[in-house]
ZALO-799804 format. One record per residue (C-alpha): residue number from 0; chain; x, y, z. Coordinates in Angstrom, 2 decimals, always signed. Layout:
N
+------+------+---------+---------+---------+
! paba ! pafi !       u !       v !       w !
+------+------+---------+---------+---------+
!  NUM !    A !       X !       Y !       Z !
...
+------+------+---------+---------+---------+
This chain:
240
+------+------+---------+---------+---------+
! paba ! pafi !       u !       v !       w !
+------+------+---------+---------+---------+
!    0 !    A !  +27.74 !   +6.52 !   -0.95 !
!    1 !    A !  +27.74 !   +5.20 !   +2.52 !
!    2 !    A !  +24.31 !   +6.99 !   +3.02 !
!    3 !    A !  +22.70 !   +4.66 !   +0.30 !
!    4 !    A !  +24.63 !   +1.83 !   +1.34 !
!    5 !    A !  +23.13 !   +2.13 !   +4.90 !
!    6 !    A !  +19.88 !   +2.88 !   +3.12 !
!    7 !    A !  +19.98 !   -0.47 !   +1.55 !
!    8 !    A !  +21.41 !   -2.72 !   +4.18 !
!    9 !    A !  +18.17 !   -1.24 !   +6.41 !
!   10 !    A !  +15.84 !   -2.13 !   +4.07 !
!   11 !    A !  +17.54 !   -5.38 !   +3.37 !
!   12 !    A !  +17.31 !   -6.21 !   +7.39 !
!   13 !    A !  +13.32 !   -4.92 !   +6.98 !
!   14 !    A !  +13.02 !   -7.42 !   +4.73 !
!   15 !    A !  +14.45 !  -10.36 !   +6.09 !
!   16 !    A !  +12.58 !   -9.53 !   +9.56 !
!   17 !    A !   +9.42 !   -9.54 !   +7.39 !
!   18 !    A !  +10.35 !  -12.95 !   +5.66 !
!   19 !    A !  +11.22 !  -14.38 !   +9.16 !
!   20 !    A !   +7.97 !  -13.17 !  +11.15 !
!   21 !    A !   +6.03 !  -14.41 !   +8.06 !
!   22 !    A !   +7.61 !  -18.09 !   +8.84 !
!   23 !    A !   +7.06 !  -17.93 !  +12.84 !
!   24 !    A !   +3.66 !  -16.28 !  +13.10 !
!   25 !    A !   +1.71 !  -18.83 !  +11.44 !
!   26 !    A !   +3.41 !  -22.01 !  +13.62 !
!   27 !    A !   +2.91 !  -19.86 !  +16.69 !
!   28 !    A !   -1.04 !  -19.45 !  +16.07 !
!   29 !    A !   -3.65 !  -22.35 !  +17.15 !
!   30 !    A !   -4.63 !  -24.35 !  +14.41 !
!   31 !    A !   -3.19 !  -24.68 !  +10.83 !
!   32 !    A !   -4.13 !  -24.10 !   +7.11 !
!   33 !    A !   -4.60 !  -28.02 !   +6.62 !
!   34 !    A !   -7.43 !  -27.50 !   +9.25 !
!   35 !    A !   -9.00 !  -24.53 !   +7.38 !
!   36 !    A !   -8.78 !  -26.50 !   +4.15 !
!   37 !    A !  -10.39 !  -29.62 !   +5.48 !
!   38 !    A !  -13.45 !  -27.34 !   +6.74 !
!   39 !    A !  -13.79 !  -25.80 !   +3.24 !
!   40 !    A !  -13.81 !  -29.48 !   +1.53 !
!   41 !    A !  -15.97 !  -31.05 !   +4.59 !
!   42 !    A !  -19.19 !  -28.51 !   +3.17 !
!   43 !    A !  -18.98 !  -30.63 !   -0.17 !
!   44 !    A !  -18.68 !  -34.16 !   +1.64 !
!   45 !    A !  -16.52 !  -36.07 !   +3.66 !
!   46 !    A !  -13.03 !  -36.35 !   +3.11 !
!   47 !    A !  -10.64 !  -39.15 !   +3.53 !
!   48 !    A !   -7.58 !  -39.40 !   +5.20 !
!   49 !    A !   -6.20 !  -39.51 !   +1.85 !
!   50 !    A !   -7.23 !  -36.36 !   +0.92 !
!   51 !    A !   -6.27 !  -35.00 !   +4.57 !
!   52 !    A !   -2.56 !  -36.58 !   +3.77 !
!   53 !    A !   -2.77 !  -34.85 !   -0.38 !
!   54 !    A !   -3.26 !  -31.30 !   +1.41 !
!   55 !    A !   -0.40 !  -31.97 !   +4.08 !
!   56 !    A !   +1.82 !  -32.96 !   +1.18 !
!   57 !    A !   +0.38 !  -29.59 !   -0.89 !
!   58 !    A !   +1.22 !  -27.16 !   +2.03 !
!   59 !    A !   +4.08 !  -28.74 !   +3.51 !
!   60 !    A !   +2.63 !  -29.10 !   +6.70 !
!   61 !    A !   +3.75 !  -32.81 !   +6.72 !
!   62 !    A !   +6.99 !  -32.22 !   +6.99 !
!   63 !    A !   +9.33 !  -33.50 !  +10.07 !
!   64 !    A !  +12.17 !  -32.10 !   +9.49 !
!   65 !    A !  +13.64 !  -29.59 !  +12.20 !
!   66 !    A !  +12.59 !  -26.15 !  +12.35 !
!   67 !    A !  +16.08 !  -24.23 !  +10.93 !
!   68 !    A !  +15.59 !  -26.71 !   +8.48 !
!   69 !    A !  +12.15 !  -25.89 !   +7.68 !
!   70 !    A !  +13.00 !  -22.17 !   +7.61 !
!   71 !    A !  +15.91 !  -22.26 !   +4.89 !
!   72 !    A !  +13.79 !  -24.49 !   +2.79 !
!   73 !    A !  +10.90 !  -21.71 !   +3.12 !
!   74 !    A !  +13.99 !  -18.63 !   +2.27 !
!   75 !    A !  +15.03 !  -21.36 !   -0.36 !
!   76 !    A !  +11.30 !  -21.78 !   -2.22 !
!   77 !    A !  +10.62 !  -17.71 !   -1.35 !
!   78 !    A !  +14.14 !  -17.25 !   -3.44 !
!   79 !    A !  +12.82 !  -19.58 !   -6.24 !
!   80 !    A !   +9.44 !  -17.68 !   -6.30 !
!   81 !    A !   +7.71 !  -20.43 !   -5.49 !
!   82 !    A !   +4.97 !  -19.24 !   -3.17 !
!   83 !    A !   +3.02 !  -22.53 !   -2.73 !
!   84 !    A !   -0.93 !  -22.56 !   -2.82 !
!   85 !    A !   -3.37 !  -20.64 !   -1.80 !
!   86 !    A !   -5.93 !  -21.10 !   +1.02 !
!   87 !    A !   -7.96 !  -18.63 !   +0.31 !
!   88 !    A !   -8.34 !  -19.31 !   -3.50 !
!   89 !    A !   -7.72 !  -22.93 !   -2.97 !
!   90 !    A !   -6.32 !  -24.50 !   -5.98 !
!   91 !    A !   -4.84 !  -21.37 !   -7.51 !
!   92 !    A !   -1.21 !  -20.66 !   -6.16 !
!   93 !    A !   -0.48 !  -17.29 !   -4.20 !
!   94 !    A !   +2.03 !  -16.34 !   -7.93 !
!   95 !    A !   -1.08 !  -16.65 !   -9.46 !
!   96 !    A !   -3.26 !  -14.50 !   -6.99 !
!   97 !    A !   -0.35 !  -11.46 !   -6.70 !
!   98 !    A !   -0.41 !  -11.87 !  -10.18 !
!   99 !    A !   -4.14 !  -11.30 !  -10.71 !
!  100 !    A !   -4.16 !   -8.20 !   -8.23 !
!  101 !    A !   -0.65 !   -6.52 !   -8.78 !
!  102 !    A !   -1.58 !   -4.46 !  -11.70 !
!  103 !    A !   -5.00 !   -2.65 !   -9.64 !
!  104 !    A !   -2.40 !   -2.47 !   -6.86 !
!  105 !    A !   +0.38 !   -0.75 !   -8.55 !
!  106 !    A !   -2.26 !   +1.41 !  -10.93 !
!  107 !    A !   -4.27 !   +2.65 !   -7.57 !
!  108 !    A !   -0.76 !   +3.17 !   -5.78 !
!  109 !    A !   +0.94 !   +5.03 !   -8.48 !
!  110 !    A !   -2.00 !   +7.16 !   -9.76 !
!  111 !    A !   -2.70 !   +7.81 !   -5.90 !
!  112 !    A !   +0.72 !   +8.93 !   -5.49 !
!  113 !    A !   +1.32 !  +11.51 !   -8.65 !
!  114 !    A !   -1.90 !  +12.68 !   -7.42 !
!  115 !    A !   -0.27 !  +13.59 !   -3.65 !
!  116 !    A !   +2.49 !  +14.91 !   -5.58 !
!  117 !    A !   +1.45 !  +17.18 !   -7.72 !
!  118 !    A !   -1.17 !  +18.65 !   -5.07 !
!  119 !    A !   +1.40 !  +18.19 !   -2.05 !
!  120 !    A !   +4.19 !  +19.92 !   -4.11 !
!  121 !    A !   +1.74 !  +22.91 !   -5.48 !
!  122 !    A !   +0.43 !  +23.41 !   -2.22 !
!  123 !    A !   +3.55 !  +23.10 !   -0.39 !
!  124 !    A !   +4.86 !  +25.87 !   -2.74 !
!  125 !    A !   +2.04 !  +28.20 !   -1.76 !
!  126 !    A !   +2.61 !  +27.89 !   +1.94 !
!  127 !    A !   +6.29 !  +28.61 !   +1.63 !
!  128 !    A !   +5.66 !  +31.61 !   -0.37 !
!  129 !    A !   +2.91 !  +33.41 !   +1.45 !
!  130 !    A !   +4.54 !  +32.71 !   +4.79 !
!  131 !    A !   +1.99 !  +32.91 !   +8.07 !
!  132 !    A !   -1.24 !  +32.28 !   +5.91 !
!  133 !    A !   -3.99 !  +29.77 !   +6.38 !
!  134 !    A !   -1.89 !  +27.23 !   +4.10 !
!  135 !    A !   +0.74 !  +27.48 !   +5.90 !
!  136 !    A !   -0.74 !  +26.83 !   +9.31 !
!  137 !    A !   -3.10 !  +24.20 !   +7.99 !
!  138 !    A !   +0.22 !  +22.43 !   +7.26 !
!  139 !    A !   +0.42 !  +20.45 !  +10.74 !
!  140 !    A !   -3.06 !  +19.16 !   +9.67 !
!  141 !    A !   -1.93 !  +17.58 !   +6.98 !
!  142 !    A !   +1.23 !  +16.04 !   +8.75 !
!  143 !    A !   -1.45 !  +14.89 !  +11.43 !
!  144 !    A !   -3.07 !  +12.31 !   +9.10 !
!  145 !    A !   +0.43 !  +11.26 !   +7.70 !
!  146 !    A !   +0.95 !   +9.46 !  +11.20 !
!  147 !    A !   -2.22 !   +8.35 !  +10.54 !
!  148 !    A !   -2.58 !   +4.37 !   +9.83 !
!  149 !    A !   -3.59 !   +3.63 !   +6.07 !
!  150 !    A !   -5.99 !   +1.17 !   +7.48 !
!  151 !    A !   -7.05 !   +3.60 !  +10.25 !
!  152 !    A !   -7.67 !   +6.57 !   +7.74 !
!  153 !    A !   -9.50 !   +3.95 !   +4.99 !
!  154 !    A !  -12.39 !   +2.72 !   +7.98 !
!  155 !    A !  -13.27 !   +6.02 !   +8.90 !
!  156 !    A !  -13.69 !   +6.95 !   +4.69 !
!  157 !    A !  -15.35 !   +3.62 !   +4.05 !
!  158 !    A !  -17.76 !   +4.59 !   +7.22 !
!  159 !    A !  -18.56 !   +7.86 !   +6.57 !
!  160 !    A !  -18.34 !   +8.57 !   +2.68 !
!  161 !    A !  -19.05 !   +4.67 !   +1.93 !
!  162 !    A !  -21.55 !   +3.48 !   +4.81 !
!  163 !    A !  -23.20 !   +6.65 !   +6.43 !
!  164 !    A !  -23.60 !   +9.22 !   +3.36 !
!  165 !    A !  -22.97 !   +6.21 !   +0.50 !
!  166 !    A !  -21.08 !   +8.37 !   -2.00 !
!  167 !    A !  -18.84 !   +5.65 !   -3.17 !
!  168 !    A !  -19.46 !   +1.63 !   -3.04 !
!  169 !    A !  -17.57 !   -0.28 !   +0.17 !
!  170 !    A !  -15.89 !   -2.67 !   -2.57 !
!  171 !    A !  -14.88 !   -4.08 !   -5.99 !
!  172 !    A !  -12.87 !   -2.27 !   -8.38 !
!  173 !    A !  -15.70 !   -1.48 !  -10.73 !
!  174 !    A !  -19.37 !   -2.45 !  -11.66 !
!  175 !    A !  -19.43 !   -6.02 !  -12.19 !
!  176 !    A !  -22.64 !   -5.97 !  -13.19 !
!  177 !    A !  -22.88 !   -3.18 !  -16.12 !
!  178 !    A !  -19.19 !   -3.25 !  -17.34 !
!  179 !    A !  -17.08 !   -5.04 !  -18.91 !
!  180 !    A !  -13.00 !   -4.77 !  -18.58 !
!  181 !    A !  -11.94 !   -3.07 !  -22.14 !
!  182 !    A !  -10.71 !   +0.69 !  -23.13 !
!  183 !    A !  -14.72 !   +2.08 !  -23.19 !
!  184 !    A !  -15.26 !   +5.34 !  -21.37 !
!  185 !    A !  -18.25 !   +3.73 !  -19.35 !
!  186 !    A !  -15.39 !   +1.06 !  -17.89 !
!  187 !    A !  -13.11 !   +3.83 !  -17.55 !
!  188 !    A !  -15.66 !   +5.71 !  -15.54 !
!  189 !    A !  -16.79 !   +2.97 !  -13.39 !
!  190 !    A !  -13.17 !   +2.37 !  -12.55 !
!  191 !    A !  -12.22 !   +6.12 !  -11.37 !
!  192 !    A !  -15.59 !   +5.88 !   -9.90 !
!  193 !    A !  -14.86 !   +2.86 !   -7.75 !
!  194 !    A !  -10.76 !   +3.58 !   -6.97 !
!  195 !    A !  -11.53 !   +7.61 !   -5.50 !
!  196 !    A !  -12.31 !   +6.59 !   -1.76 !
!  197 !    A !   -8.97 !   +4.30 !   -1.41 !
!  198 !    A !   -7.41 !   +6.74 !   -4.19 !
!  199 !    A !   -8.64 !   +9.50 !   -1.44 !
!  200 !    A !   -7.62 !   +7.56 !   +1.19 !
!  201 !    A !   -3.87 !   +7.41 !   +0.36 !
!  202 !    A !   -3.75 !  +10.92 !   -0.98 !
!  203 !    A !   -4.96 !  +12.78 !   +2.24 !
!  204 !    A !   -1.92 !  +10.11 !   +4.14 !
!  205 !    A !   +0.64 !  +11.18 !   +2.11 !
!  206 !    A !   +0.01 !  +14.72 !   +0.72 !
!  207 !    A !   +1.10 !  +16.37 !   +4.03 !
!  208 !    A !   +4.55 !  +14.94 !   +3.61 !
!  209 !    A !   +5.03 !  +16.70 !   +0.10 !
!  210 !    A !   +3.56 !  +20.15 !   +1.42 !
!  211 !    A !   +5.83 !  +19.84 !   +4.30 !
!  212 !    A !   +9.15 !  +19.39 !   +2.09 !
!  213 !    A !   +8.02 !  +21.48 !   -0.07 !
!  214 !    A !   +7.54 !  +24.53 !   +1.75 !
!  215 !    A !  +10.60 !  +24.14 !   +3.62 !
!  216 !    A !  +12.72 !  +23.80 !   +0.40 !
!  217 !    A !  +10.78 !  +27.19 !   -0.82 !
!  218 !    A !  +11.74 !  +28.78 !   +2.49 !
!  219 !    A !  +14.86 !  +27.69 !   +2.25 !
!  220 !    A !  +15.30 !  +28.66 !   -1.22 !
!  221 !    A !  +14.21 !  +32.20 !   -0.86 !
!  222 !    A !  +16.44 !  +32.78 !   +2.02 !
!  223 !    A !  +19.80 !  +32.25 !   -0.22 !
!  224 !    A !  +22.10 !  +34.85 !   -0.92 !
!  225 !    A !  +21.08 !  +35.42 !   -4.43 !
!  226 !    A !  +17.45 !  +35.70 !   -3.83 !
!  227 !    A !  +18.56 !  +38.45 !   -0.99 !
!  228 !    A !  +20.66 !  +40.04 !   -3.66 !
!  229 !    A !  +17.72 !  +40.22 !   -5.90 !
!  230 !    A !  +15.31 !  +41.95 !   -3.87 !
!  231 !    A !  +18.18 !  +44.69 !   -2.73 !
!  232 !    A !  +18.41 !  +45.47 !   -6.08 !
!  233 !    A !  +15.11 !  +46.42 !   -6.45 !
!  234 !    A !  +13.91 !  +43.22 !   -7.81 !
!  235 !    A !  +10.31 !  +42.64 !   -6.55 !
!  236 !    A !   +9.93 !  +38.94 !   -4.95 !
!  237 !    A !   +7.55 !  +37.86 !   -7.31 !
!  238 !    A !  +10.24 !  +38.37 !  -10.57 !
!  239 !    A !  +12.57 !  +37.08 !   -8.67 !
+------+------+---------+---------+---------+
């Protein structure tokens, strides 16, 4: 119990930190998003200090209240899941956006994932079992791209499987131009087709860490008494 309750009160100080550098950062860099805006609207025609006033009122940048003030009415709207707008995809608002990109996130994450599972936990197996083999010394390979950077691993893929040998497309989630969204194999295809290099690139990042528990569990495991007991019986290891 006190293990998960330090657990939690970790991640709940990650998380705050994370809310609170998201508030600082963008006052301590030059310029602001009213700026940015203004530049976007200026390639359509001029704008008025009207309009320049509108977009101060939109982001909050207009504000003159004190800074602790500001920042507990930012926890305060972040708490209310009111996110604001969007500079990027000025006028949607940033619910809107996550909402729009949450599902590819979660599907490529989770499919990703059971995919580093069930190789990392096979694998892992194997390498505890045959003890000594290339498996098991390939092991601190695997571990070695774990400390890797996502971001890191996912340039070198997109450079050298995207760019230099163009297996797989740099972007989109599937072919915009021949496919429709909808439960057809050719969609279905075009999907798997387009997710495998950032489905690859979180597989190879995070497979090491299943092989790694894995085979020490299965080391563990046939160390015990019982399995000891087994084989001095006469029980070969592999019925046991």
């Amino acid at each position: 119990m006190r293990y998960i309750l330090q657990k939690l009160g970790f991640y709940l100080v990650a998380f705050w930190a994370a809310l609170t550098l998201n508030f600082f950062l963008p006052r301590l860099m030059p310029g602001n998003p009213v700026d940015m805006m203004l530049t976007k609207l200026a390639q359509r025609g001029p704008v008025s200090p009207e309009a320049r006033e509108a977009i101060e009122l939109l982001l909050g940048t207009n504000s003159q209240a004190s800074l602790p003030v500001q920042y507990f009415e930012y926890l305060g709207k972040i708490f209310s899941l009111d996110l604001g707008v969007s500079v990027a995809y000025f006028p949607a608002s940033v619910s809107d956006v996550i909402g729009q990109t949450l599902p590819w996130t979660i599907g490529l994450i989770g499919i990703a994932t059971l995919i580093s599972f069930v190789i990392g936990v096979g694998l892992g197996m194997l390498a505890g079992w045959k003890r000594g083999s290339w498996l098991d010394n390939f092991i601190p390979v695997t571990t070695m791209f774990q400390s890797v950077p996502y971001f890191w691993l996912a340039l070198i893929l997109l450079f050298l499987l995207g760019s230099t040998w163009q297996l797989f497309p740099l972007n989109g989630g599937y072919n915009v131009y021949t496919t429709s969204p909808g439960w057809s194999w050719e969609f279905i295809g075009s999907l798997i087709y387009y997710g495998t290099l950032p489905a690859l690139t979180i597989v190879i990042s995070s497979v090491g860490g299943w092989m790694l528990g894995m085979r020490n569990m299965m080391v563990s495991t046939l160390s015990d008494d019982y399995i000891l007991t087994a084989e001095a019986k006469g029980c070969a290891r592999g019925a046991s």
